[in-house]
N, C-alpha and C positions, 0 to 999 in steps of 0.2 A: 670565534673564528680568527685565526692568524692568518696576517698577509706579511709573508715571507718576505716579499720584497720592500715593505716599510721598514722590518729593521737591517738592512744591512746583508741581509744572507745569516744572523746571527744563530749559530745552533747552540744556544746554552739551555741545559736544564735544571734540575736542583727538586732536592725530594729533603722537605724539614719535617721534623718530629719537635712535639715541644710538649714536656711534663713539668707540671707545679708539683713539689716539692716544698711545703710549707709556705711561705713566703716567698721563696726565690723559683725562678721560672729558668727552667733548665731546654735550652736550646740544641739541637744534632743539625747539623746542614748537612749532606753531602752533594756538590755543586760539579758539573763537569762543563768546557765550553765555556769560563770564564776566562778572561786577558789574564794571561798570568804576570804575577810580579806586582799587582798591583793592590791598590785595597777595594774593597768592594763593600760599603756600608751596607747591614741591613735596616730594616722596620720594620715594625707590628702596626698593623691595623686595627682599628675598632673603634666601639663610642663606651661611655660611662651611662648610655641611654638604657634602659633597661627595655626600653620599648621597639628601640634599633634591632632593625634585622638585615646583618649582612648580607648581599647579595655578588655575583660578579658581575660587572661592568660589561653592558652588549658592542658591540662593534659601534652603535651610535654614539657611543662618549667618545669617541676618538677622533682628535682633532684632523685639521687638512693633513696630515702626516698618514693617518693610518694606523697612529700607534696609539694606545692609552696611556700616559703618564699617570702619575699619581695625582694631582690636582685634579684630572679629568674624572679619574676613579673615585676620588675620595668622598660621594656622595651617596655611591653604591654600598663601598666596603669600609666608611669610616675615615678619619685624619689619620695620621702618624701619630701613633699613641707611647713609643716606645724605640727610641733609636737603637741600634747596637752596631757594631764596629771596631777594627781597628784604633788603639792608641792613638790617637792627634788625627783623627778623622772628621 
């Protein structure tokens, strides 16, 4: 459930495709609704648990905000397993 008014009015979306490729993990974003001009880190989630089963995070992980940050997720869907981003981000 999103509450609209916790982020801001924010209308971003974003639809990622991701194919392994030998060794190397080939990422596609396309993102609309972000501040432009600016950088926008991503991350991958998940565990090395083999017994771990990702989930998505219900409206009760989220803090007095209304929102789920990652810390609040991260027990649902995994730690940041994998940064990506902009140069000197």
């Amino acid at each position: 459930m999103h509450m609209s008014s916790a982020d801001g009015g924010s209308n971003l979306s974003a639809t990622v495709s991701m194919r392994l490729r030998g060794q190397r993990l080939l990422v596609k974003m396309d993102v609309e609704g972000a501040a432009p001009n600016l950088p926008h880190a991503q991350h991958i989630h998940g565990s090395l648990d083999p017994k771990f089963e990702p989930v998505c995070p219900t409206i009760d992980a989220s803090g007095d905000d209304g929102l789920i940050d990652a810390r609040e997720a991260a027990s649902a869907y995994g730690g940041a397993d994998t940064v990506c981003g902009m140069p000197g981000n």
